[in-house]
C-alpha positions as CSV (number, residue, x, y, z in Angstrom):
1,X,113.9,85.9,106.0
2,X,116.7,87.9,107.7
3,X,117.9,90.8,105.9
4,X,114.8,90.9,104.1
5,X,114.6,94.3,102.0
6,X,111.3,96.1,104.7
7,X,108.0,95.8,102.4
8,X,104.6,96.7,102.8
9,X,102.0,94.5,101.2
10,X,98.3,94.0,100.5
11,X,96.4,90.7,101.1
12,X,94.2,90.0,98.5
13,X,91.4,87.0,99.5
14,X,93.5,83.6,99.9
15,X,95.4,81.4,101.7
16,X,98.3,82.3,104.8
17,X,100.7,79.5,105.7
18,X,101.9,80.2,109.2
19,X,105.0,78.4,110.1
20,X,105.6,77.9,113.9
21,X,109.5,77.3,115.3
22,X,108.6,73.3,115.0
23,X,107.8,73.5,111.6
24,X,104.7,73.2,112.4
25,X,102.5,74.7,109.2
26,X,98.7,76.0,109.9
27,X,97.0,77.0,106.6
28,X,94.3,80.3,107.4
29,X,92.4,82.1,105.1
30,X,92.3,85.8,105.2
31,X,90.0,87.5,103.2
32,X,92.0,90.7,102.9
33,X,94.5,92.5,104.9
34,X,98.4,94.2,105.1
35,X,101.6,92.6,106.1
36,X,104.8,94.3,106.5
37,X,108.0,92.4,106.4
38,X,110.8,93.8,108.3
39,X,114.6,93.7,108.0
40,X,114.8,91.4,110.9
41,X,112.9,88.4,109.6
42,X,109.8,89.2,111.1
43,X,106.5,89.7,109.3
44,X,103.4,91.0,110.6
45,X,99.9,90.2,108.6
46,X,97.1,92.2,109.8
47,X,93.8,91.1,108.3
48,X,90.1,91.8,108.5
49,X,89.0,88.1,109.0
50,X,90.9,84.9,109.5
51,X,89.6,81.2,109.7
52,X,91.1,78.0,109.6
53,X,90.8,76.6,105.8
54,X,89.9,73.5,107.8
55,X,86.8,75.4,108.7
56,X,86.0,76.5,105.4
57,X,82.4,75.0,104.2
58,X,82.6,74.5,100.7
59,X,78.7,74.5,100.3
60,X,78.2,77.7,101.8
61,X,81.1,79.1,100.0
62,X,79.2,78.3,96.9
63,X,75.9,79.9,98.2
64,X,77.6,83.2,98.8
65,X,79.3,83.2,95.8
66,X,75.8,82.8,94.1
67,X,74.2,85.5,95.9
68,X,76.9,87.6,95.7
69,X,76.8,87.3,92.0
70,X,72.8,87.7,91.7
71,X,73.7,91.2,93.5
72,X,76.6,92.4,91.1
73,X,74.7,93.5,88.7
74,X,72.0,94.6,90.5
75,X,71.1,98.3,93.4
76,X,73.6,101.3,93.9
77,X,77.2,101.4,92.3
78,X,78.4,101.1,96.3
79,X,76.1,97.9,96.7
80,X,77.1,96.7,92.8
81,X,81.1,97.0,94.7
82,X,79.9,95.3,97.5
83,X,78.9,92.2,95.9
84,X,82.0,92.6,93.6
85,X,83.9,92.1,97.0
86,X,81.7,89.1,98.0
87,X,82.5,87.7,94.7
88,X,85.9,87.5,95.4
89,X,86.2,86.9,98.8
90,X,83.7,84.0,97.9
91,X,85.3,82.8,94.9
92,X,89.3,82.4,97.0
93,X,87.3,80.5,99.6
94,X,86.1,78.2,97.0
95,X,89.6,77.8,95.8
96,X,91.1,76.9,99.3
97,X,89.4,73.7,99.3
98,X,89.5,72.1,96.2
């Protein structure tokens, strides 16, 4: 992406294709992070976690994203946004395996 206009970005939870110079392509899951894409081609992603979707456990994806539920509606506002997050994070990792 030479001569790409520079932009800063937000990662929502989801998926990160990572090409290598063999064409090599490695699918991760980030749930959430910043990438900046410079002028030169290059693009930096810095996010908070990062696992191989190969990795991903459906089944426990599903758990969390029952809890996390459960707790949505439930304690403090911060702990109601919490769960809101889980929910999310929970519900992408869901949607990078099926």
């Amino acid at each position: 992406l030479a001569s790409h206009v520079p932009t800063l970005g937000v990662l929502k939870p989801g998926v990160v294709k990572v090409t290598d110079n063999e064409g090599k392509v490695t699918e991760l899951f980030a749930s959430s992070g910043t990438l900046s894409m410079n002028i030169d081609g290059t693009c930096q992603v810095l996010a908070e976690e990062l696992s191989l979707v190969s990795d991903i456990d459906e089944s426990a994806a599903r758990k969390a994203l029952e809890s996390a539920q459960r707790r949505a509606g439930e304690g403090s506002d911060r702990e109601r946004a919490e769960a809101q997050i889980e929910v999310e994070v929970a519900e992408a990792l869901i949607k990078a395996v099926t």
